[in-house]
N, CA, C and O atoms as a Tinker XYZ file with bonds, in Angstrom:
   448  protein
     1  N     14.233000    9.115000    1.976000    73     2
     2  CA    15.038000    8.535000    3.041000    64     1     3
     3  C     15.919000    7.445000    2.441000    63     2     4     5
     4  O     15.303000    6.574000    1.828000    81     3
     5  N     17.150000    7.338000    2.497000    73     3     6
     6  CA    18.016000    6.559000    1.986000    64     5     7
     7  C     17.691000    5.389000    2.005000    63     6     8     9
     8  O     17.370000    4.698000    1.038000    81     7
     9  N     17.796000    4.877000    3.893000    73     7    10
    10  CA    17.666000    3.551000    4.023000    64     9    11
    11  C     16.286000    3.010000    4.119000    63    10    12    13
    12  O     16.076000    2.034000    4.839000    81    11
    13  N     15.125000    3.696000    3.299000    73    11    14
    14  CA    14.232000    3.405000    3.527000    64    13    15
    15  C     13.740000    2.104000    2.082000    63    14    16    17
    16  O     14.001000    2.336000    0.901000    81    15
    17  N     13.189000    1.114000    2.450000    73    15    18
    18  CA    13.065000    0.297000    1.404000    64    17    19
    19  C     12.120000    0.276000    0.678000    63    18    20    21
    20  O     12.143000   -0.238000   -0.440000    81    19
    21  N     11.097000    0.850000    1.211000    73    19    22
    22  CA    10.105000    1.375000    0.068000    64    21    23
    23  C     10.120000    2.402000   -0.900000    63    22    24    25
    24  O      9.564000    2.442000   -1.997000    81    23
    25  N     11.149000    3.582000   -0.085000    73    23    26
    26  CA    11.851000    4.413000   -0.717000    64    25    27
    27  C     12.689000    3.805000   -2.110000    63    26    28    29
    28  O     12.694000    4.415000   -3.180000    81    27
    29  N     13.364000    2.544000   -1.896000    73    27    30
    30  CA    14.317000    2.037000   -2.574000    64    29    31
    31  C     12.966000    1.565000   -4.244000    63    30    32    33
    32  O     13.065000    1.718000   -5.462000    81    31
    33  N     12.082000    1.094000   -3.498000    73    31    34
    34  CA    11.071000    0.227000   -4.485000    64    33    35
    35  C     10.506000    1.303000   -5.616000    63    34    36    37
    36  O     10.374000    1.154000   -6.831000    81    35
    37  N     10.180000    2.619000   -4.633000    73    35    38
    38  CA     9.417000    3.548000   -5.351000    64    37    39
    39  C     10.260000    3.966000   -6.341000    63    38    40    41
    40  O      9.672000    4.196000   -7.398000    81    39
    41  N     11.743000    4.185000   -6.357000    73    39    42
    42  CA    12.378000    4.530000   -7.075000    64    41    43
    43  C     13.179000    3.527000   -8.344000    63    42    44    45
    44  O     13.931000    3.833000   -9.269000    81    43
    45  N     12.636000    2.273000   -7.896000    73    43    46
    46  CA    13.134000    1.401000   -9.196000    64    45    47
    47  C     14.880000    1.119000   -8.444000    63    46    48    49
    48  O     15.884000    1.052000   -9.153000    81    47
    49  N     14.899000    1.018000   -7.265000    73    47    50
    50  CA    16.200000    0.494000   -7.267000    64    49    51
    51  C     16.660000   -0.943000   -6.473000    63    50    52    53
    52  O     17.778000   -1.419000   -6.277000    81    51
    53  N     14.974000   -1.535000   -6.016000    73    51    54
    54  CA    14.690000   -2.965000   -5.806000    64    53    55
    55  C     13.889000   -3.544000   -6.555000    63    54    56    57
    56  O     12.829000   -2.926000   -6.652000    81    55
    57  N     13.943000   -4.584000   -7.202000    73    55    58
    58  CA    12.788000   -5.136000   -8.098000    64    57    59
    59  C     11.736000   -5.047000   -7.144000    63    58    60    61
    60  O     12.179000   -4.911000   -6.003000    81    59
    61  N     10.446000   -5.078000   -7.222000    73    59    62
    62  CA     8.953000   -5.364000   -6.785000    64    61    63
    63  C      7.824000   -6.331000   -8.020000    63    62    64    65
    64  O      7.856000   -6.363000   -9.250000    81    63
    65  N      7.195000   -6.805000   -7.336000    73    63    66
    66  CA     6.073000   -7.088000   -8.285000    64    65    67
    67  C      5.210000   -6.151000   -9.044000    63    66    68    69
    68  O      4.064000   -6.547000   -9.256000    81    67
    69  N      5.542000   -4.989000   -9.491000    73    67    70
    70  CA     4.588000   -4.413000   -9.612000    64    69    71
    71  C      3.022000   -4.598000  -10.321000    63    70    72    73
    72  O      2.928000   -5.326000  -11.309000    81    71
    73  N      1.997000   -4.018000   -9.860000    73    71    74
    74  CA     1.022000   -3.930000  -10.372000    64    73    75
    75  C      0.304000   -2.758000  -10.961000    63    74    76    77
    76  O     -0.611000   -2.656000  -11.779000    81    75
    77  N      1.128000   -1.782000  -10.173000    73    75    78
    78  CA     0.457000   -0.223000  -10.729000    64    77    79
    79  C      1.458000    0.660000  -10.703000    63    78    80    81
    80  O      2.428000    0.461000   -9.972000    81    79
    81  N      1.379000    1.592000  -11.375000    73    79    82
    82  CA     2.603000    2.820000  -10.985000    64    81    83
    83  C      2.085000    3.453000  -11.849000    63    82    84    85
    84  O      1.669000    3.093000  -12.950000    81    83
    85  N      2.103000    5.070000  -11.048000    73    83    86
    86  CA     2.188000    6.123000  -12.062000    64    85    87
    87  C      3.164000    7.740000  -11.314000    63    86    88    89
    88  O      3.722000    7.534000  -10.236000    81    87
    89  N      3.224000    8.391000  -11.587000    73    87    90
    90  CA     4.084000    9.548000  -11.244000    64    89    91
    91  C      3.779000   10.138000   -9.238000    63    90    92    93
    92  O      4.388000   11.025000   -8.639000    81    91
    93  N      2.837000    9.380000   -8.794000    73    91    94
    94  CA     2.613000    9.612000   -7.004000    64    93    95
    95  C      2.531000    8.455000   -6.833000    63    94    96    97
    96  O      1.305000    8.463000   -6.727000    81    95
    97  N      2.916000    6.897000   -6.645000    73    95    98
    98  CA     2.691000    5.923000   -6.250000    64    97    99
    99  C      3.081000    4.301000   -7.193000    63    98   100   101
   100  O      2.875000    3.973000   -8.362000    81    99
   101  N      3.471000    3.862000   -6.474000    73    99   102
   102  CA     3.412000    2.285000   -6.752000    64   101   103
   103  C      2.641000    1.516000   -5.830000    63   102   104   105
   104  O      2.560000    1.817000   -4.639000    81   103
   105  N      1.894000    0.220000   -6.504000    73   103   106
   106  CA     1.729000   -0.594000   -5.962000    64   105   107
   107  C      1.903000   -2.062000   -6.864000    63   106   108   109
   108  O      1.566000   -2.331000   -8.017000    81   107
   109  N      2.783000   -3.114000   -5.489000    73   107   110
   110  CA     2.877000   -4.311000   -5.778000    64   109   111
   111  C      2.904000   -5.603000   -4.969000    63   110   112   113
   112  O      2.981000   -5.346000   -3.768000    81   111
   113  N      2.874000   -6.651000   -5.181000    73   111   114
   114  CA     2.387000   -7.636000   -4.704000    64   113   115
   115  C      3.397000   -7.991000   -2.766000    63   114   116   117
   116  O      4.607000   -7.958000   -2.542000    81   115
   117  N      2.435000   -8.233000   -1.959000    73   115   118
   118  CA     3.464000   -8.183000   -0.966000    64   117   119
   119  C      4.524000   -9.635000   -1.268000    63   118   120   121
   120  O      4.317000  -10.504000   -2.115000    81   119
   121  N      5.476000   -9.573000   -0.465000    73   119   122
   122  CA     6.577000  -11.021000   -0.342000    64   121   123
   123  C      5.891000  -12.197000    0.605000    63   122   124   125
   124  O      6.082000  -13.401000    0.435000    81   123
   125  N      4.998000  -11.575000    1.706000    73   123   126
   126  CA     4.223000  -12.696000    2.466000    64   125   127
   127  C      2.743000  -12.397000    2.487000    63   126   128   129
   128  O      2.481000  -11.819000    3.542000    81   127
   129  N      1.872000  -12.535000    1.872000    73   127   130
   130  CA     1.257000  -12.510000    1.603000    64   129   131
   131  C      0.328000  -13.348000    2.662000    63   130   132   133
   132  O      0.592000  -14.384000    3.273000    81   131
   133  N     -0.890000  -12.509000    2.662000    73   131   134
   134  CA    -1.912000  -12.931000    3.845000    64   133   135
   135  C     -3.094000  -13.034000    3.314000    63   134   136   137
   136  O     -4.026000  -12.835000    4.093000    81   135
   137  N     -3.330000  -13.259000    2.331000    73   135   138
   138  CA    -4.717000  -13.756000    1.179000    64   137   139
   139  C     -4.410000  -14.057000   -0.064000    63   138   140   141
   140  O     -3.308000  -13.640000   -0.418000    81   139
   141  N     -5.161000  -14.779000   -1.026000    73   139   142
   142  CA    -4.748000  -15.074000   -1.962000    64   141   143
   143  C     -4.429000  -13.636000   -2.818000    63   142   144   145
   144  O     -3.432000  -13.806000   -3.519000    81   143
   145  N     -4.952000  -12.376000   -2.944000    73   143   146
   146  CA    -3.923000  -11.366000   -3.576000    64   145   147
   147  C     -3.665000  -10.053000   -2.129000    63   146   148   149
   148  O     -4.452000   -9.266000   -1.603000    81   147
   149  N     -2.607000  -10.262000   -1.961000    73   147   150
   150  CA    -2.372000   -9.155000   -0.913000    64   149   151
   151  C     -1.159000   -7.850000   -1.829000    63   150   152   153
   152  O      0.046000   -7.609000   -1.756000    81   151
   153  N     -1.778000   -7.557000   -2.256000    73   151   154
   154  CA    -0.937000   -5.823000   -2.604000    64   153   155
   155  C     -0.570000   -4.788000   -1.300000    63   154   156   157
   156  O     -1.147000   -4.844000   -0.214000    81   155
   157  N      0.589000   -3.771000   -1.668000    73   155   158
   158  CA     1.174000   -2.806000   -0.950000    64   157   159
   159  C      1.103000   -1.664000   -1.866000    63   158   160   161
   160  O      1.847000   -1.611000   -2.845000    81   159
   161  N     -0.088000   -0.386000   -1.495000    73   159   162
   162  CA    -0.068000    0.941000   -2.066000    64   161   163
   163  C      1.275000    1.938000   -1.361000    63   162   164   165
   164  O      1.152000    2.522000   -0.284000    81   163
   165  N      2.023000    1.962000   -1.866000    73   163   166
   166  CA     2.879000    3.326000   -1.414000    64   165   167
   167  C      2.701000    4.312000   -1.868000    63   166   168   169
   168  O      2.004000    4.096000   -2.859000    81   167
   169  N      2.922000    5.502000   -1.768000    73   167   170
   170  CA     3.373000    6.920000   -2.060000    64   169   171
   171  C      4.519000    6.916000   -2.430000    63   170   172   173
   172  O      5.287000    6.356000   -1.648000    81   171
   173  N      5.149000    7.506000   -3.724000    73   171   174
   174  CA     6.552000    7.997000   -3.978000    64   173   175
   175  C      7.084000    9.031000   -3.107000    63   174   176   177
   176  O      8.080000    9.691000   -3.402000    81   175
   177  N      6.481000    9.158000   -2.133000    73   175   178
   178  CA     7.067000   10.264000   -1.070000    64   177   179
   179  C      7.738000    9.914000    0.321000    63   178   180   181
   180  O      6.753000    9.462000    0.906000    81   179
   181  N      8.354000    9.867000    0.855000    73   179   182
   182  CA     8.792000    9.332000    2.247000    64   181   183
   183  C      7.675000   10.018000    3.525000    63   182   184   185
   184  O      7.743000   11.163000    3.972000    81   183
   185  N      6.941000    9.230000    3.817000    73   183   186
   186  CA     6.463000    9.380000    5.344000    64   185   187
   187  C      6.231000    8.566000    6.153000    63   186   188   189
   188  O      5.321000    7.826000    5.779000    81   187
   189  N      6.625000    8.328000    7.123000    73   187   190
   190  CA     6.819000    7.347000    8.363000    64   189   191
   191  C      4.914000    6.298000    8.033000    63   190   192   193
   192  O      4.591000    5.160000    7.695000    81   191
   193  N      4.187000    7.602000    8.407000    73   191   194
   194  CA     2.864000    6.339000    9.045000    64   193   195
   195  C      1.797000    7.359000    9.095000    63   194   196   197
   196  O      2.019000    8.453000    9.615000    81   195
   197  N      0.502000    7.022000    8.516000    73   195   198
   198  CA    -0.225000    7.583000    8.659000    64   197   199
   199  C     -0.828000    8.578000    9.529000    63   198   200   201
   200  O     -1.685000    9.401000    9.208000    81   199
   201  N     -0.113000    8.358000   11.030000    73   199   202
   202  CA    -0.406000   10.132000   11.385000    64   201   203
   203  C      0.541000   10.995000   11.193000    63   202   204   205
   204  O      0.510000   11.966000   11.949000    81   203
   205  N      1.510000   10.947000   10.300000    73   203   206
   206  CA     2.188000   11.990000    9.798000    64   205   207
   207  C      1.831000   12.772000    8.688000    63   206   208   209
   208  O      2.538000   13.513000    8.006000    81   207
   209  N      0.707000   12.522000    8.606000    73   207   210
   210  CA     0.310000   12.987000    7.373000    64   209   211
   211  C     -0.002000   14.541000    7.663000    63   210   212   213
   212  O     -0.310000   15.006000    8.760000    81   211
   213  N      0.180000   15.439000    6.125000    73   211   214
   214  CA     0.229000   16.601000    6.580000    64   213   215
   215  C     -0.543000   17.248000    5.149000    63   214   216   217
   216  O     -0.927000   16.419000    4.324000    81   215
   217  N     -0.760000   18.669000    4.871000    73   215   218
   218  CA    -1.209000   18.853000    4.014000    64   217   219
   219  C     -0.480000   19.075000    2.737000    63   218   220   221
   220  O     -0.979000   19.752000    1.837000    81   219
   221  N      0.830000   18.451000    2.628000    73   219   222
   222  CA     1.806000   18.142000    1.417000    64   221   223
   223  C      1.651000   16.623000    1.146000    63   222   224   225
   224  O      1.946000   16.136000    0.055000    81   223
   225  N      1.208000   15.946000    2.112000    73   223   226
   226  CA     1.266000   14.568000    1.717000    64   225   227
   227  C     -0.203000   14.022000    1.565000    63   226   228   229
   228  O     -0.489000   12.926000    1.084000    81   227
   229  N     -0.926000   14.782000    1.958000    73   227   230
   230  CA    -2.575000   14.092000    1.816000    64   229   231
   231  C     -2.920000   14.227000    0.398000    63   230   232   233
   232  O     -3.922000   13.573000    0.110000    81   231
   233  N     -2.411000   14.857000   -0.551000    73   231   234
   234  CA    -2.332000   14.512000   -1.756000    64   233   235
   235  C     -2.725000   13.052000   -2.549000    63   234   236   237
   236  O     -3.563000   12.449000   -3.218000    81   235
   237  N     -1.099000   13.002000   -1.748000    73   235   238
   238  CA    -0.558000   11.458000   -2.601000    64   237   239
   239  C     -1.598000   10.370000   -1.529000    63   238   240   241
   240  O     -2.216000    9.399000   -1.964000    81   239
   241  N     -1.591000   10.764000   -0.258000    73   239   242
   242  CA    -2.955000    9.570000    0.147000    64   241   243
   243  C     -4.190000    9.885000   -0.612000    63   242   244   245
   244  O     -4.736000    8.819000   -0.895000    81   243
   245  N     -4.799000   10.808000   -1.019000    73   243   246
   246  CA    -6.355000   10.760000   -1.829000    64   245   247
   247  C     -5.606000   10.162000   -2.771000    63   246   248   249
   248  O     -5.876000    8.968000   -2.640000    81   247
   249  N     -4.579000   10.313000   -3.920000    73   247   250
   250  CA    -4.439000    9.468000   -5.260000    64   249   251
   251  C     -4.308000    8.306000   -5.087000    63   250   252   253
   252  O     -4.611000    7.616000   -6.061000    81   251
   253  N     -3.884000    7.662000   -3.994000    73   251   254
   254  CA    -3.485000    6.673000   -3.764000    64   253   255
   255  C     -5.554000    5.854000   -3.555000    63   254   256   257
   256  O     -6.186000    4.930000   -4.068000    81   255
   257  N     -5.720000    6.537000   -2.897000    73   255   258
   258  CA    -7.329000    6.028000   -2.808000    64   257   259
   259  C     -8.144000    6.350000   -3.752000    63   258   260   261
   260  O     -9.166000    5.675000   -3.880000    81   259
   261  N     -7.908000    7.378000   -4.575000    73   259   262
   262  CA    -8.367000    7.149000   -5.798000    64   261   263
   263  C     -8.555000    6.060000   -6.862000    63   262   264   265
   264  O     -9.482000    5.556000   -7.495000    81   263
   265  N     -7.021000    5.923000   -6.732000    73   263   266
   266  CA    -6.637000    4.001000   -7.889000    64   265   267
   267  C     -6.851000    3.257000   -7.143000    63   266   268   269
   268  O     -7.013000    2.253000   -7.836000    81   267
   269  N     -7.001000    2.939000   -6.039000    73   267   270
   270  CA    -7.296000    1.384000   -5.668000    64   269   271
   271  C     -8.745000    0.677000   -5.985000    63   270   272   273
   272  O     -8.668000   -0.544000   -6.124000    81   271
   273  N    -10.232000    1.330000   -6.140000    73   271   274
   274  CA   -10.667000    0.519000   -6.913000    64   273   275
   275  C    -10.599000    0.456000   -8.378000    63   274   276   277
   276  O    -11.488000   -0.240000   -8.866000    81   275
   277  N    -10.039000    0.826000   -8.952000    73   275   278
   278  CA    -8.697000    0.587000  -10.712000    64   277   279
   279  C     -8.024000   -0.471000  -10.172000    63   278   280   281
   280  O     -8.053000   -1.360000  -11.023000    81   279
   281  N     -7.368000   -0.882000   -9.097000    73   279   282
   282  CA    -6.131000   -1.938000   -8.574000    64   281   283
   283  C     -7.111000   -3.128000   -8.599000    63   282   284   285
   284  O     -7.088000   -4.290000   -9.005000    81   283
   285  N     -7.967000   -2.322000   -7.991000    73   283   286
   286  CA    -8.811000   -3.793000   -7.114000    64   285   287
   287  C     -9.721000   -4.520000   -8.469000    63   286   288   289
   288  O    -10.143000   -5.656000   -8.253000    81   287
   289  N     -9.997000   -3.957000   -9.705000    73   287   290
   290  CA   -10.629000   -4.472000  -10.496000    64   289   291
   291  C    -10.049000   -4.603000  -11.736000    63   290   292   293
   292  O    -10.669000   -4.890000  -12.760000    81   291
   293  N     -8.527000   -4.339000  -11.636000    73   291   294
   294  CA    -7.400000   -5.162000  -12.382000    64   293   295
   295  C     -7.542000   -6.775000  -11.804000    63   294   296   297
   296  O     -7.984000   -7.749000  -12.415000    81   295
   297  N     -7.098000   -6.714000  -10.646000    73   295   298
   298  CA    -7.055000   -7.745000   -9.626000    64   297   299
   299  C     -7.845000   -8.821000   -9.582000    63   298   300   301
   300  O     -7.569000   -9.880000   -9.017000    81   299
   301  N     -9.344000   -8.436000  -10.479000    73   299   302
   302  CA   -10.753000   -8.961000  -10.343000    64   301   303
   303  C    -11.258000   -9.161000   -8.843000    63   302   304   305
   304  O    -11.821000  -10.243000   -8.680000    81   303
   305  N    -11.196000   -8.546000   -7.986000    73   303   306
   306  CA   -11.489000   -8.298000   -6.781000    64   305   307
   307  C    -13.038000   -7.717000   -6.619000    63   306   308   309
   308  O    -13.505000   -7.112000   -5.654000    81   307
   309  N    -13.565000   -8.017000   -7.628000    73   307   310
   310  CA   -15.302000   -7.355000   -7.538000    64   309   311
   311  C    -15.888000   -7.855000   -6.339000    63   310   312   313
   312  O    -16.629000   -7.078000   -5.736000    81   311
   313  N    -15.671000   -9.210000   -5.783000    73   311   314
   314  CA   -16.373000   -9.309000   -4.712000    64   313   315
   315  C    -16.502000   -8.970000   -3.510000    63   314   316   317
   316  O    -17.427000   -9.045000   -2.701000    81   315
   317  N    -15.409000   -8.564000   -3.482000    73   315   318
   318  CA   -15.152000   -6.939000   -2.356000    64   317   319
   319  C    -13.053000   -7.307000   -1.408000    63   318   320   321
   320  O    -12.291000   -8.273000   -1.396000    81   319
   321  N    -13.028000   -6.487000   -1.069000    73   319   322
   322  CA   -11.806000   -6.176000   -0.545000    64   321   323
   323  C    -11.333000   -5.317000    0.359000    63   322   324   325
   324  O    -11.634000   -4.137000    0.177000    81   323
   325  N    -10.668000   -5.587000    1.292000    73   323   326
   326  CA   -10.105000   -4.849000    2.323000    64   325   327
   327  C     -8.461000   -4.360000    2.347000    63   326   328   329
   328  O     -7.402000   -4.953000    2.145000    81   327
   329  N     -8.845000   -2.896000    2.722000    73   327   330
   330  CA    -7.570000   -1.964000    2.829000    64   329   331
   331  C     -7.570000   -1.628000    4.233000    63   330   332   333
   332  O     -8.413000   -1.165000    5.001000    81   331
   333  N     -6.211000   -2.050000    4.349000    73   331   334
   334  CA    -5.463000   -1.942000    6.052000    64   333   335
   335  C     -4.040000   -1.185000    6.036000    63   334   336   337
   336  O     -3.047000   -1.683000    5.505000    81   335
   337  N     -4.043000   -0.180000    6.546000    73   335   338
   338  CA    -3.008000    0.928000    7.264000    64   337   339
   339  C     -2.488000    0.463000    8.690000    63   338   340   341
   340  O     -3.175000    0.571000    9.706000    81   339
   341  N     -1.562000    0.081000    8.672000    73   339   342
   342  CA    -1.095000   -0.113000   10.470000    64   341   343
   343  C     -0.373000    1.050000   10.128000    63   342   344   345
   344  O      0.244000    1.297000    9.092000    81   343
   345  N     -0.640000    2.156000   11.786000    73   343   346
   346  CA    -0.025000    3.155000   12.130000    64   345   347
   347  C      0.581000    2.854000   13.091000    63   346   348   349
   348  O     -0.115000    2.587000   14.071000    81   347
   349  N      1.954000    2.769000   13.242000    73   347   350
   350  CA     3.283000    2.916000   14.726000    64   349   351
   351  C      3.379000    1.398000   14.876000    63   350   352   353
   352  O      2.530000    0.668000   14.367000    81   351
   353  N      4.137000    1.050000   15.389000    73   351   354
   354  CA     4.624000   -0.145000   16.545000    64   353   355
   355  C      3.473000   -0.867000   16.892000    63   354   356   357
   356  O      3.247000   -1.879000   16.230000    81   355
   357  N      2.718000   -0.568000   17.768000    73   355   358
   358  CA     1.971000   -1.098000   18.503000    64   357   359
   359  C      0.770000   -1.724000   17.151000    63   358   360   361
   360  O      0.308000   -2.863000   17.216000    81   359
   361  N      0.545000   -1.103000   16.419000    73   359   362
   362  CA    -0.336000   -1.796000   15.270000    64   361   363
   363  C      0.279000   -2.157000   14.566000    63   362   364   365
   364  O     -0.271000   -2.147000   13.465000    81   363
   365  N      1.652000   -2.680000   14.547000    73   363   366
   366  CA     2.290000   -3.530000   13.734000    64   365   367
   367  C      2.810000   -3.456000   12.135000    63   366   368   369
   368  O      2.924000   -4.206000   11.165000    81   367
   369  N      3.048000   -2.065000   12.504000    73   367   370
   370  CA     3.533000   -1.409000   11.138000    64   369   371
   371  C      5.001000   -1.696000   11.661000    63   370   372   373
   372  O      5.315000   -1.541000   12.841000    81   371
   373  N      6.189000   -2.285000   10.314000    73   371   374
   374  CA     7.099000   -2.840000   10.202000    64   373   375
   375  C      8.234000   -2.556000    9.240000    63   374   376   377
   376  O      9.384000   -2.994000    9.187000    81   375
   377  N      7.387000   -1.464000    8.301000    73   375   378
   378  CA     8.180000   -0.940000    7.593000    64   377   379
   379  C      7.334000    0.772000    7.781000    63   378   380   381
   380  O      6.171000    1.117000    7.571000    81   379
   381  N      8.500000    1.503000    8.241000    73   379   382
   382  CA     8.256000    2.386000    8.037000    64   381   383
   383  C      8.433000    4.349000    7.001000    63   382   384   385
   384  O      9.193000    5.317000    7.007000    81   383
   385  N      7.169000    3.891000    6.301000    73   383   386
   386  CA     6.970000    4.282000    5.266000    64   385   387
   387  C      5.250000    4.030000    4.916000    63   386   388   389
   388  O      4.649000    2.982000    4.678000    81   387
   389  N      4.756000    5.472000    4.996000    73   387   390
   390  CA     3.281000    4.594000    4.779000    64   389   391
   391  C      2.699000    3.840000    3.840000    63   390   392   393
   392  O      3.215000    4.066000    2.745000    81   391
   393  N      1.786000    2.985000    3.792000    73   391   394
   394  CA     1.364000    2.103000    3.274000    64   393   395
   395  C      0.207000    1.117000    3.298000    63   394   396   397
   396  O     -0.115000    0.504000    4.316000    81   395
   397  N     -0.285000    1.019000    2.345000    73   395   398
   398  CA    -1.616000    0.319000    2.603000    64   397   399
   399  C     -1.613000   -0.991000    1.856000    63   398   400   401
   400  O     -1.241000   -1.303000    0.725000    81   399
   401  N     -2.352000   -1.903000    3.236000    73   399   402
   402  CA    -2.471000   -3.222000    2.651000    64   401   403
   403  C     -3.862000   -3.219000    2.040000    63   402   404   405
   404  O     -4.716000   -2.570000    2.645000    81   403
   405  N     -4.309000   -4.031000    0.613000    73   403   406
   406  CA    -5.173000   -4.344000   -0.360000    64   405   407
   407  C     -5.209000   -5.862000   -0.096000    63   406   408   409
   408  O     -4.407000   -6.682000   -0.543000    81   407
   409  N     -6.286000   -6.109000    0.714000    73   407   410
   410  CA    -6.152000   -7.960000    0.352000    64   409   411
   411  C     -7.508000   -7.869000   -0.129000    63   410   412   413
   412  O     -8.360000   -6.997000    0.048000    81   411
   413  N     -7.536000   -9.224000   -0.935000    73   411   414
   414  CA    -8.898000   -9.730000   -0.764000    64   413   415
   415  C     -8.394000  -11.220000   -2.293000    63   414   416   417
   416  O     -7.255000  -11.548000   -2.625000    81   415
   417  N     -9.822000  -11.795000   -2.892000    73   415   418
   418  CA    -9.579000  -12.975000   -3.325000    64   417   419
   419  C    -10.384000  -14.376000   -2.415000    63   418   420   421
   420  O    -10.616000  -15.450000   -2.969000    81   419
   421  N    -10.673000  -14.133000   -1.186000    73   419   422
   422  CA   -10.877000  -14.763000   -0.076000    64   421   423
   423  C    -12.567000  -13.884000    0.818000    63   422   424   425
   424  O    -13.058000  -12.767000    0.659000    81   423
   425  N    -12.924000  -14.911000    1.594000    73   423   426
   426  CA   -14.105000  -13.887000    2.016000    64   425   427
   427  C    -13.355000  -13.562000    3.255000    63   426   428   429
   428  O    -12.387000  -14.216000    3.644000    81   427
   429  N    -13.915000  -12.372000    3.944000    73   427   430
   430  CA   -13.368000  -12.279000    5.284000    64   429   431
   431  C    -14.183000  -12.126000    6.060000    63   430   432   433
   432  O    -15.250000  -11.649000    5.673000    81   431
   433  N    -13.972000  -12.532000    7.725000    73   431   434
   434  CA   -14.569000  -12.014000    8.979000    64   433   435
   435  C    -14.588000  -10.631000    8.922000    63   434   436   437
   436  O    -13.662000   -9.903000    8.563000    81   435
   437  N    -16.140000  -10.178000    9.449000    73   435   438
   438  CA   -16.275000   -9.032000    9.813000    64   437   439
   439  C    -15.270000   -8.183000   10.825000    63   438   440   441
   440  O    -14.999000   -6.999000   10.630000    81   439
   441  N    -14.739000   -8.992000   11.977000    73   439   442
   442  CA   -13.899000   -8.925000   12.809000    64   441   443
   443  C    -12.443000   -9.587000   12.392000    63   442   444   445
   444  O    -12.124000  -10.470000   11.595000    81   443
   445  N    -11.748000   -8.785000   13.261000    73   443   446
   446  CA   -10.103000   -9.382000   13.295000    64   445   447
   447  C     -9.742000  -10.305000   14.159000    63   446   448
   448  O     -8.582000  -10.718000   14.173000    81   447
């Protein structure tokens, strides 16, 4: 998707922080950050939001969940960490393009 900006990231045509990349995915540090390390897993693929997922793209979501504990223990995140998907509007997904938030560094509430 052209105007898509993760689109833009995955392809190396916005700087990012990166932390990981390989041939299905980047991930790098978010711009506002909501714990002391908050990362963004993308897919090099364009899809809106996790219920679009289909059986061409569930791929790149298992690889993508594959490396994140590799991310998370680059990160030194051993003491544990949370991955958050907002799907649509109403859960406050803002860029659309799926994506998963990696925080941790911090302890967290069981609850939100």
């Amino acid at each position: 998707m052209a105007d898509c900006i993760f689109c833009k990231i995955a392809k190396g045509e916005i700087p990012s922080n990166k932390v990981y990349e390989d041939d299905k995915m980047v991930c790098f540090k978010d711009l506002n950050p909501q714990a002391p390390v908050h990362l963004l897993a993308i897919p090099k693929i364009h899809t809106e939001k996790l219920s679009d997922v289909d059986e061409a793209t569930a791929g790149y979501i298992g690889h993508i969940f594959s490396k994140i504990p590799e991310i998370a223990e680059k990160m030194e995140l051993g003491k544990g960490f949370r991955v958050i998907a907002n799907c649509g509007e109403y859960a406050g997904q803002t860029v659309f393009h799926i994506h998963f938030h990696i925080l941790g560094g911090k302890p967290f509430s069981p609850s939100f």
